[in-house]
C-alpha positions in Angstrom: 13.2 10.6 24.3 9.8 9.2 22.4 7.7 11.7 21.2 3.7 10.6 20.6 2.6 12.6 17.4 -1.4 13.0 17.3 -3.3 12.8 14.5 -3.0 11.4 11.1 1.1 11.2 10.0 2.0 10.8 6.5 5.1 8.9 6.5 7.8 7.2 3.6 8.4 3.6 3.9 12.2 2.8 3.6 11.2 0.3 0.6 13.6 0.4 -2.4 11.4 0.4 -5.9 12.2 -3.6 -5.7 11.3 -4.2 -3.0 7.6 -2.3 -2.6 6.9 -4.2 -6.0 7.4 -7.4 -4.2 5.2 -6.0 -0.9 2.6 -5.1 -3.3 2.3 -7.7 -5.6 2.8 -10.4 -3.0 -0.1 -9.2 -1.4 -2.3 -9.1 -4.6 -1.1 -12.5 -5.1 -2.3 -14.2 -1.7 -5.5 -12.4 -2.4 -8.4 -14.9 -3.6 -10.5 -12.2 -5.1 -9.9 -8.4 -5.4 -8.1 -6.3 -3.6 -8.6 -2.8 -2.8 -6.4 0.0 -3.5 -6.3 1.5 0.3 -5.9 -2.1 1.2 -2.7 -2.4 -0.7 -1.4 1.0 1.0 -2.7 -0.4 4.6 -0.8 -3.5 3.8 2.3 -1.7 2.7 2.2 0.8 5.6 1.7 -2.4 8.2 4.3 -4.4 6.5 6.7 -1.2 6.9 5.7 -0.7 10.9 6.5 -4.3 11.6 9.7 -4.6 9.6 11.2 -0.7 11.1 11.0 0.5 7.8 9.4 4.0 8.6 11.6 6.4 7.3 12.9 8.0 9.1 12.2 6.2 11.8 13.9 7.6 15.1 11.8 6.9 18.1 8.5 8.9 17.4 5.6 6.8 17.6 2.3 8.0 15.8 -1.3 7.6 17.0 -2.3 7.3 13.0 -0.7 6.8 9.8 -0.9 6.9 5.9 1.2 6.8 3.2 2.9 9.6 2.0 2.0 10.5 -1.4 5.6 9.7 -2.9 4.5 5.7 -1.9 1.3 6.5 -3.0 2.3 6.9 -6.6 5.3 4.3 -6.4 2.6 2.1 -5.9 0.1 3.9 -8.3 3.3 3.3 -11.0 3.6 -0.5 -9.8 -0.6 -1.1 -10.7 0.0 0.7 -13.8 3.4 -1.4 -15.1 1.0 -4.6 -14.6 -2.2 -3.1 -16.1 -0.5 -2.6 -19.5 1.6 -5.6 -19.4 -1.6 -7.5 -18.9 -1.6 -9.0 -15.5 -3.6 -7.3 -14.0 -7.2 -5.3 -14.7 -9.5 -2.9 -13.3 -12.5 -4.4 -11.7 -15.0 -2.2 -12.1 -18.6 -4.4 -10.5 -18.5 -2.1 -7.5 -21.3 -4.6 -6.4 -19.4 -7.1 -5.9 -17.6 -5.1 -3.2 -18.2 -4.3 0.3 -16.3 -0.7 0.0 -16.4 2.2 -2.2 -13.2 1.4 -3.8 -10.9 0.8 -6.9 -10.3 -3.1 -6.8 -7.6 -4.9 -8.7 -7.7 -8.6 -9.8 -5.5 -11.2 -11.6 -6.9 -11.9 -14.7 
């Protein structure tokens, strides 16, 4: 039986450490200019729905989700690696931006 659960869900994504870094950084990569931290997550989190890797999956369907906050700082950890090995900076011209949020580019 499918349950519906209203609301906003936090949910995992079945992604190994591997294989969100390539999710992640394969979507910075096809990315012209900045991306957007919650676009990243959205990204990962669609990417996830339409390969049935919600864990732990079942048959519930949600009306909205998010990102737990275990993903959240797997993919927090994955930014970070890149930062300090230089492949990746902080843009900081909010102006340059449509939404209030922390954009990352390839340098």
């Amino acid at each position: 039986m499918m349950k519906v659960k209203l609301g906003v869900t936090s949910v995992q994504v079945g992604y190994t450490d591997d294989e969100l870094r390539i999710k992640v950084l394969g979507y910075i990569d096809a990315q012209s200019d900045g991306v957007g931290f919650r676009d990243i997550c959205d990204n990962v989190l669609t990417f996830a729905e339409d390969e049935g890797r919600i864990a732990p999956g079942g048959n519930d369907q949600y009306q909205w989700m998010q990102l737990d906050r275990a993903d959240i700082l797997r993919i927090n950890r994955i930014l970070c690696d890149e930062i300090r090995g230089g492949r990746l900076l902080i843009d900081f011209d909010v102006t340059h931006y449509r939404a209030a949020d922390t954009y990352f580019i390839r340098p």
